[in-house]
N, C-alpha and C positions, 0 to 999 in steps of 0.2 A: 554298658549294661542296659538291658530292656527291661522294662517293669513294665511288661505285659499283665497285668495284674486286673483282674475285674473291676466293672466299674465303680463299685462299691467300695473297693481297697485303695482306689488312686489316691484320695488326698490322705490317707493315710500313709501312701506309701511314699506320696511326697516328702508327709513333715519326717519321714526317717531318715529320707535321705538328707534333711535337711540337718538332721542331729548327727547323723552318724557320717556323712559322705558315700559318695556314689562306689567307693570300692567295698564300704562294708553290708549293703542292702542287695541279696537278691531275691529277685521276683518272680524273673520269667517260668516257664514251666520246668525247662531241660536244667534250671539251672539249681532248680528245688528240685529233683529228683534224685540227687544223693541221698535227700535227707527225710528218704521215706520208710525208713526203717532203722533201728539203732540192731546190735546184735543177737535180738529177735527178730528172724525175717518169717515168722509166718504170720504177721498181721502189716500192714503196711497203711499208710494216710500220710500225705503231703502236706505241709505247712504251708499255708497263703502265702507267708515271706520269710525269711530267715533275712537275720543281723547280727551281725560280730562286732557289738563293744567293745571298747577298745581301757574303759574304765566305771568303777562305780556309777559317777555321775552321768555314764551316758547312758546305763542297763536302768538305774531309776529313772530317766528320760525316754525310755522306751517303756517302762513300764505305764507311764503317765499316760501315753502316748494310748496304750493298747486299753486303759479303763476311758479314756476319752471317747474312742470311738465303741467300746464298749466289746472287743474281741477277746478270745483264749488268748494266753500262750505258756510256750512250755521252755525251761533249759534245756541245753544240752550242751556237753562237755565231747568227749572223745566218741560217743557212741557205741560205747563198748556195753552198755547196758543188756544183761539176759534176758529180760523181762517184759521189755518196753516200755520200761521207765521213760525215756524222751518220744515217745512216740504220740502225735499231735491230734490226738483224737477228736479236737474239735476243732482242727482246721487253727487258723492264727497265725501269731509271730511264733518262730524258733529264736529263741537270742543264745547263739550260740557264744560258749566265753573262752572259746580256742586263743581266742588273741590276747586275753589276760592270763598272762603266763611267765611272768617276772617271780623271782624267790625275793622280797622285798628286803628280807633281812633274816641274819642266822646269827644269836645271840647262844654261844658255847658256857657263859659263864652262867646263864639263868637256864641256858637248856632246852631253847626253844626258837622255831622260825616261822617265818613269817610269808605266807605266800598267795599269791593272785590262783583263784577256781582253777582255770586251763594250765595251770602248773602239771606236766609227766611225773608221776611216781616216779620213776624212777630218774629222773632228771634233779629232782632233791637227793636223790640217796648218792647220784654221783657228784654231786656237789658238796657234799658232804664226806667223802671218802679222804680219807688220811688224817680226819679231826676226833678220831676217836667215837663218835657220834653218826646214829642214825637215823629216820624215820621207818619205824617198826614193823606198820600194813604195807604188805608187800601182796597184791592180788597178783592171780596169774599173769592177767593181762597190765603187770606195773609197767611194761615197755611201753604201754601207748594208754592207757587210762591216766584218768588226772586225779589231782585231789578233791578237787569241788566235785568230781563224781564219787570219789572214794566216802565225802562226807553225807554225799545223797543216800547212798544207798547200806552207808554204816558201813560198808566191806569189810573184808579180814584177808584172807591169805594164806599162805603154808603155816605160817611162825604164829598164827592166832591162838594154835595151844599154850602158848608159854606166855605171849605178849599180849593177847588181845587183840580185836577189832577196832576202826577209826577210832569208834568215841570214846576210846581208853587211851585215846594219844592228840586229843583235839581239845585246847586251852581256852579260844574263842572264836570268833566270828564275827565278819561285818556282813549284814545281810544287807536285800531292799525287799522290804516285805511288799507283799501284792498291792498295797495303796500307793508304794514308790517311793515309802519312807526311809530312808537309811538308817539301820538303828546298828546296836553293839553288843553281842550277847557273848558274856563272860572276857577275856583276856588273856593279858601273858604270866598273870598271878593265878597262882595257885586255888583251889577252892573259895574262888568269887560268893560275898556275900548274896542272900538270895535265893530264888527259885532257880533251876540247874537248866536255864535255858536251851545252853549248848547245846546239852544231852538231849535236850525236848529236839531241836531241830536235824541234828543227826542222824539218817534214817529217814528223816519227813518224804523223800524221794522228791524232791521241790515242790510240793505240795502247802512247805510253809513259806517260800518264797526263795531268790536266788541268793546264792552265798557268794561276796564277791572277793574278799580277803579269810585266813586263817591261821590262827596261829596254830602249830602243832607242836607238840611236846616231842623233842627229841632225846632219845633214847643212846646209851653208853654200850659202845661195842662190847662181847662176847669177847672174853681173853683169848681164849682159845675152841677149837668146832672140834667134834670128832661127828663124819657123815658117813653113813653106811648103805647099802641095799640090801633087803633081804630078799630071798627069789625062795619061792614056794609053787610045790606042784598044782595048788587048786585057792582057789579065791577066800573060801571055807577056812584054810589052814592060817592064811594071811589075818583074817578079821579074827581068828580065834587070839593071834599071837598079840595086837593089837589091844586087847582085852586085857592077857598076860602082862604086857608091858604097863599099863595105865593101873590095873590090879596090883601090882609090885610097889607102887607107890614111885611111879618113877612119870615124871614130866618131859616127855622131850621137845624140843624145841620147835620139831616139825616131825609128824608122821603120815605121809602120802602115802596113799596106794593105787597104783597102778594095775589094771588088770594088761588078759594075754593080747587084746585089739587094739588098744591104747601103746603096749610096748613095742611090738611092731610095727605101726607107726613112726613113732619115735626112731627105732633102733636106722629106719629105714632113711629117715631125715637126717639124725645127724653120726652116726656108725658109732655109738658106744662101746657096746657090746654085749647088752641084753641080750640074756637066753629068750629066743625065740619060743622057746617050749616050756617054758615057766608058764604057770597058769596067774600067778599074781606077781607083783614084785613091791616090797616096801621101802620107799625111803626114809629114812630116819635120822634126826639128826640131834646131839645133843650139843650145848654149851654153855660156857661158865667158864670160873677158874680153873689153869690149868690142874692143880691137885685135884685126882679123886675123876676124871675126867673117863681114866681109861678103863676104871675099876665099873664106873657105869655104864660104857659101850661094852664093856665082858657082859654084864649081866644082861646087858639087852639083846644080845647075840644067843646068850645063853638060854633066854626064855625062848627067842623065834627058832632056835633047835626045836628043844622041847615039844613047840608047834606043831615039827613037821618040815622048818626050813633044810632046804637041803644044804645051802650055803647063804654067808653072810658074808658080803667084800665091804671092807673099808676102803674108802678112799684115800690115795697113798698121798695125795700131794692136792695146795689149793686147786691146780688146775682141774685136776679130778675131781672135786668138791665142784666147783662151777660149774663142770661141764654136765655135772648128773641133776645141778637145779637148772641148769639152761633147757637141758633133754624137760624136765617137770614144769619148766615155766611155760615153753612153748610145745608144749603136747595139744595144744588146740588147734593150734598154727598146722605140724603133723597130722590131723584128721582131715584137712582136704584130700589128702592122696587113700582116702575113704570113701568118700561121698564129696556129692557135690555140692549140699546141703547140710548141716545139723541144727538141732534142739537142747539146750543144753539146760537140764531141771536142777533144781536148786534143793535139794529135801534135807531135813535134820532128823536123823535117829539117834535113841541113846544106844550106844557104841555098842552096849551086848545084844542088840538088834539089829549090828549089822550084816549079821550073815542070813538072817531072814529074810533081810531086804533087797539083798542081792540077789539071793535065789529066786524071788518074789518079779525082781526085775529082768533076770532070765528067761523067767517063766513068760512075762509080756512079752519081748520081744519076738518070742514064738509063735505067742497067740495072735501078735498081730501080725507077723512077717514081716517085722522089723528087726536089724542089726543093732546092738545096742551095745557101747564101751564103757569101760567105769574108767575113771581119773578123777580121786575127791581126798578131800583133806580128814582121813580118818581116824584123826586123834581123837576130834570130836564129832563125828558122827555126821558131818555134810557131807552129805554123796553128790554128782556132779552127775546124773548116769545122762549118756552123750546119744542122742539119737537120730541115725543114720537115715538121709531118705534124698529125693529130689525133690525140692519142692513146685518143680514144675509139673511134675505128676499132684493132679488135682486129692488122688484118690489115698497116697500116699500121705498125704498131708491131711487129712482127713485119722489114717490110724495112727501118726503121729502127737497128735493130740489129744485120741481116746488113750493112746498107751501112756505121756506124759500125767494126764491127768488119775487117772489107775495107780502110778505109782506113786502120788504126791496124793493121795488118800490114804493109799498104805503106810505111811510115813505120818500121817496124824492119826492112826488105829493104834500104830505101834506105838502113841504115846509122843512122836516127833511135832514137826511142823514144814509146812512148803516152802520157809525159806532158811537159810542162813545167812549168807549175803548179798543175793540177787536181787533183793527187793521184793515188791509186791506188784508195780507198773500195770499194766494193762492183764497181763498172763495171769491170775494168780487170785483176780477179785473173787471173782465164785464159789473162793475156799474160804473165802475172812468168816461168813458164817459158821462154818464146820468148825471151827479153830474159836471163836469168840463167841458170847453170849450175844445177846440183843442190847443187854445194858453196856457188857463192856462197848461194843459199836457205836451205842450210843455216845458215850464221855469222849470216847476218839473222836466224832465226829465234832462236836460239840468243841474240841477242842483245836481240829479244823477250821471250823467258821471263828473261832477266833483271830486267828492270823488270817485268813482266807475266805471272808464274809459273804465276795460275791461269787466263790467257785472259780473264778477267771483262771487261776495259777495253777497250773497242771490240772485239766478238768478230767473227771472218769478215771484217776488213778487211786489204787490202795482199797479206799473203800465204797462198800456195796451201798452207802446210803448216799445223802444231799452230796458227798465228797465225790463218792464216786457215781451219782445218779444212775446205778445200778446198773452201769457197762457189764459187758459182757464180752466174747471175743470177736472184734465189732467186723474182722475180715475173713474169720474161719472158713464160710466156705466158698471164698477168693482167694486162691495161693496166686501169690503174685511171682514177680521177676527172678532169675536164677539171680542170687545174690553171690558176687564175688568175696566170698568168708577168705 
């Protein structure tokens, strides 16, 4: 390795190599140029060095290391981030925690495991398979997102209607807050005496520092699934039924919807066999005891009739159940053979707003002469709307942004918010005003500089004040490199 590194950076980049060893420190330019964008690629900034710890004690040893010399830095986990949560706005260490990634321990009888940040979602859920037992947040991207990023950014998933987001499945934490400290917030007990730390940290986007163990609560498999698709002529009919179903008094366990650019996609990757000429399709899935199971897939069937569906398929067999959330999990993966670029916004509407939202989001992708898919979890109301462009076109990238931004306004008019799960990361600062008072900013902030006194730990993220020193979108109008999505 070359640690081609400024002069400024050398003896710092020494004592890292000196902690960490020379396979976990790179420096040179070509070698940090992975790690210049997480899955936001229209802003982009290089890390002065990246480190892969390898355990707590060496990420608090890097952290020492970085208020020593007195430099940013930021986590990163898989990189999957929408937002630009890990993106190194002020230059610094990346300590990336890919290499802590051990399940340390899976305790069935209290119901709960134990795992290192760089742990794969779903690397827990298959190691856990034949025990009766789950981990519940399942994000789209569970194939290659971790936990420590799942805890960053609070995520949730298809199943969030029924189950919740992370911090409803997240028992404790060992962090190292920005001084370097190791401390302990909450455990494998239940309702920990105290203030709800956890939950305080959960969501901080590592703004309160890096997480480097966790226990999560695991969750008791589902007796029995009954999974269906609804295919409806027009996107209208879909969000209507959606309404009908949650109206009914009925929970289902997951309700996606898919529009007609999104299923074609799809159908095109892995040959389901979506009607191509469906204007929406919902997936819906219910579970629980088997009694009383089948009596509630009739009546779910029976309302998206009602709607307008023209048909409803059950899925005959597990393999057909898997394969329809396989076709749902990787319908991002299916958008390359779209474009060669996407945008992918994060909005929360209340569910009877969702067909205004979508017409709303129609309507932009006209006005700007943008392509625009829906694929979003609309049980509760987070739309995903996916936005089609090059970003090697300067100009495109440019109405890419005015139209993201347009509809994540519409989405706090309608009474929603710009996130659900994505975070707030770099994308998203310029809205915390429209969304909060001055005073709510205030106490946030406030409660920032407690964990985070000198700003060092994720600088320019979330918020608009001392936290976020009032970033903006710092490469907008520099679209950088065709990103291989």
């Amino acid at each position: 390795m070359t640690t081609a590194a400024l002069p400024t950076q050398t003896d710092l980049v020494s004592r890292l190599l000196a902690v960490l060893g020379e396979d976990a420190v790179l420096a040179s330019a070509d070698e940090r140029l992975v790690y210049e964008c997480d899955g936001y690629v229209v802003e982009k900034r290089m890390p002065d060095v990246v480190v892969f710890p390898a355990n707590t004690q060496q990420v608090a040893e890097v952290v020492k290391l970085c208020n020593e010399f007195q430099v940013p830095f930021v986590p990163r986990g898989a990189g999957t981030s929408l937002a630009g949560g890990t993106l190194p706005v002020g230059g610094g260490v990346m300590i990336c925690t890919t290499r802590m990634r051990e399940i340390l321990e899976i305790n069935l009888r209290d119901r709960y495991a134990v795992v290192q940040p760089g742990t794969v979602n779903v690397h827990l859920t298959q190691k856990l398979k034949g025990t009766g037992f789950h981990f519940a947040p399942d994000p789209s991207s569970q194939g290659a997102c971790t936990i420590g990023g799942n805890v960053a950014t609070n995520s949730g998933g298809p199943h969030t209607l029924k189950y919740g987001v992370t911090v409803n499945h997240v028992l404790g934490l060992e962090v190292v807050l920005p001084s370097g400290e190791i401390a302990i917030l909450g455990g494998p007990c239940e309702d920990s005496p105290g203030y709800d730390l956890t939950g305080l940290f959960v969501g901080s986007e590592g703004t309160f520092g890096i997480c480097t163990k966790i226990w999560v609560r695991l969750t008791r498999d589902p007796v029995a699934y009954r999974t269906m698709l609804g295919i409806f002529e027009t996107v209208s009919q879909a969000t209507e039924a959606i309404s009908g179903i949650i109206g009914a008094g009925i929970i289902p366990a997951a309700l996606e919807m898919m529009d007609q650019g999104i299923v074609g996609a799809v159908e095109a990757a892995f040959h389901f066999g979506f009607p191509l000429d469906a204007g929406a399709v919902l997936l819906i899935e219910v579970d629980g005891l088997e009694a009383g199971l089948d009596a509630e897939a009739e009546r779910i069937a029976s309302i998206c009739m009602e709607h307008g569906a023209r048909e409803v398929r059950r899925a005959n067999s597990p393999q057909e159940r898997q394969l329809l959330w396989k076709c749902r999990k990787q319908a991002f993966g299916a958008i390359g053979r779209l474009a060669p670029s996407f945008c992918t916004q994060d909005g929360v509407v209340p569910r009877t707003k969702l067909p205004e939202i979508l017409t709303f989001i129609q309507e932009t992708g006209v006005r700007h002469g943008l392509r625009i898919v829906n694929v979003f979890h609309a049980g509760d109301g987070n739309i995903h709307p996916i936005l089609l462009f090059d970003e090697r076109d300067a100009d495109q990238v440019r109405r890419v942004i005015l139209a993201g931004d347009e509809i994540l306004t519409k989405c706090i008019e309608l009474g929603g918010s710009v996130t659900g799960e994505h975070g707030i990361g770099v994308e998203k600062i310029s809205f915390m005003d429209k969304l909060f008072t001055p005073t709510d900013l205030a106490v946030m902030a406030d409660v920032h500089h407690v964990f985070n006194p000198d700003g060092r730990c994720s600088p320019q993220k979330m918020l608009p004040t001392s936290a976020g020193c009032g970033a903006e979108h710092i490469h907008r109008s520099k679209p950088g490199r065709r990103a291989a999505l």
